[in-house]
mmCIF file of the C-alpha atoms, coordinates in Angstrom:
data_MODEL
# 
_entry.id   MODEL 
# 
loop_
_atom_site.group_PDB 
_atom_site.id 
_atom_site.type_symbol 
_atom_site.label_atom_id 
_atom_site.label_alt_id 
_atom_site.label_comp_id 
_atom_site.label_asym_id 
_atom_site.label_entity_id 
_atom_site.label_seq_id 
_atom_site.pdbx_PDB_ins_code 
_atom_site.Cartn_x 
_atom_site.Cartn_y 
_atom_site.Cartn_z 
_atom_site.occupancy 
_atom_site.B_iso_or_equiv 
_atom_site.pdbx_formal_charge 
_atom_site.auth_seq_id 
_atom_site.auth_comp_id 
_atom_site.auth_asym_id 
_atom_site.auth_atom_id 
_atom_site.pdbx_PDB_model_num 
ATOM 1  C CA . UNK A 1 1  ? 0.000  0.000  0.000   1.00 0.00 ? 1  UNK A CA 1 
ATOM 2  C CA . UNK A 1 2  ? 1.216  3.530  -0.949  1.00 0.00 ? 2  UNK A CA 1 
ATOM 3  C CA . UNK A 1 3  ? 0.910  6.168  2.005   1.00 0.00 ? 3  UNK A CA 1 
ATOM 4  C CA . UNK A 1 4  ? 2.290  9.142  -0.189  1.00 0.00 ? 4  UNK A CA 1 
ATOM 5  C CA . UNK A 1 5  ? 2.136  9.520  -3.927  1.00 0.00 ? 5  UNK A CA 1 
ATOM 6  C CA . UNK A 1 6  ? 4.130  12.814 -5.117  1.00 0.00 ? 6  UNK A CA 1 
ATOM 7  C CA . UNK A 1 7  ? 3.097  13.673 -9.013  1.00 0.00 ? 7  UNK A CA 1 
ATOM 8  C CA . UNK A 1 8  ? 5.114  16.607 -10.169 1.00 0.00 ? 8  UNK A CA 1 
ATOM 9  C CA . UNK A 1 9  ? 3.261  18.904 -12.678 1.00 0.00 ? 9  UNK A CA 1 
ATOM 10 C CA . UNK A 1 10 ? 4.663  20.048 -16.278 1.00 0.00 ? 10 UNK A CA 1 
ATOM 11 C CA . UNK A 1 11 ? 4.607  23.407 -15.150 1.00 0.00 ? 11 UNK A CA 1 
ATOM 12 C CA . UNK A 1 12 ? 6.570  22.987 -11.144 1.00 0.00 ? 12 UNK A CA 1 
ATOM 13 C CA . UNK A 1 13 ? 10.059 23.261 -10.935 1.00 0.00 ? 13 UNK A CA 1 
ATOM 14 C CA . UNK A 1 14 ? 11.988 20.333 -9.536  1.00 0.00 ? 14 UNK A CA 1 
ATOM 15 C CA . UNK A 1 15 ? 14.139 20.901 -6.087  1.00 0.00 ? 15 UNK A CA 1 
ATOM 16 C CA . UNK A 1 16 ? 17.247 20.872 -8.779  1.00 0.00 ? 16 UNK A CA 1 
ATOM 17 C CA . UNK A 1 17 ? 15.684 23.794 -10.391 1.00 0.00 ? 17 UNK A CA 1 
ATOM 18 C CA . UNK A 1 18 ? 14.335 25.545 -7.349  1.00 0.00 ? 18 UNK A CA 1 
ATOM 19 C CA . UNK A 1 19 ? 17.921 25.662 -5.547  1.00 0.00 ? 19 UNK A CA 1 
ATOM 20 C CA . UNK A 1 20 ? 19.658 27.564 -9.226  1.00 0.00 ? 20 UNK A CA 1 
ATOM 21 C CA . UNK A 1 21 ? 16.499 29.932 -8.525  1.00 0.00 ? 21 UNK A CA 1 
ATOM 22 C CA . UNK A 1 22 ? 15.732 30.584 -5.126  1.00 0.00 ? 22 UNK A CA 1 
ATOM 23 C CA . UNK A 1 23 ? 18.615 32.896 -4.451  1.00 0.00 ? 23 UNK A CA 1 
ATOM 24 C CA . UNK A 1 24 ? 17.816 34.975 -7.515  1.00 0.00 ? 24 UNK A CA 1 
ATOM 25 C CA . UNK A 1 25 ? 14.520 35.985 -5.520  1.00 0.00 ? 25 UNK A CA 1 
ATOM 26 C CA . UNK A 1 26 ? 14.922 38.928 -3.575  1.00 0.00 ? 26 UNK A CA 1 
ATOM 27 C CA . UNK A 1 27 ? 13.969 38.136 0.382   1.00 0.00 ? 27 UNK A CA 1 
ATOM 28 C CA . UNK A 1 28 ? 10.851 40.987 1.545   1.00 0.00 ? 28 UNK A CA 1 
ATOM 29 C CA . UNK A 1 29 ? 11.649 43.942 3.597   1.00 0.00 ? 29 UNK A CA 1 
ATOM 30 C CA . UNK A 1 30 ? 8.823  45.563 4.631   1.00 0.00 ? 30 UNK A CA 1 
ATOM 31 C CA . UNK A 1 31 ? 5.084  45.429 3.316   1.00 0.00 ? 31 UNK A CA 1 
ATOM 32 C CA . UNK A 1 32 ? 2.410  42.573 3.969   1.00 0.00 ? 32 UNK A CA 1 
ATOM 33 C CA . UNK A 1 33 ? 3.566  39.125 4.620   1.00 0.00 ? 33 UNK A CA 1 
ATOM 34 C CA . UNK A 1 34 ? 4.872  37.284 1.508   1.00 0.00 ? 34 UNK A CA 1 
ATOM 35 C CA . UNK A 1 35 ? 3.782  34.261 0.057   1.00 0.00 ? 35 UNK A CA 1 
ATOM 36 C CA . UNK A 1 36 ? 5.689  30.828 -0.036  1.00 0.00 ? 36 UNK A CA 1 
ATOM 37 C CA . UNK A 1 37 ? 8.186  31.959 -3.520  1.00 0.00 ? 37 UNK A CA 1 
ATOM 38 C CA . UNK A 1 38 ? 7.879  28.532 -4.546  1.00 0.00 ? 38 UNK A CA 1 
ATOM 39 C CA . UNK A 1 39 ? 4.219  28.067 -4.520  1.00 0.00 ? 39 UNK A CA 1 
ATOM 40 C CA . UNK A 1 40 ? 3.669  31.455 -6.088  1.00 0.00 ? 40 UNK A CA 1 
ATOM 41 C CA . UNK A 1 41 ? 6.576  30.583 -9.449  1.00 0.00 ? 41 UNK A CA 1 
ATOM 42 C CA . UNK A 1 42 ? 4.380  27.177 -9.713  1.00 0.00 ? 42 UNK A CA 1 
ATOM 43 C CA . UNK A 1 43 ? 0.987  28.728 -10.260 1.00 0.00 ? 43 UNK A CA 1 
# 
């Protein structure tokens, strides 16, 4: 039996392709609270 089952979509970036871009994103200052990067490049 299969407790987890992790589909990747076309359009989500891999962990290999998240760690080249995550330090490209600038980290907030000030202003409302952001929203998790990742989820937000995904769709």
């Amino acid at each position: 039996m299969v407790d987890h089952v992790f589909v990747i979509r076309r359009h989500e970036l891999t962990d290999a392709e998240w760690e080249l871009l995550a330090p490209l994103i600038p980290s907030a200052v000030r202003g409302r609270p952001r929203v998790e990067d990742r989820r937000v490049i995904n769709g």
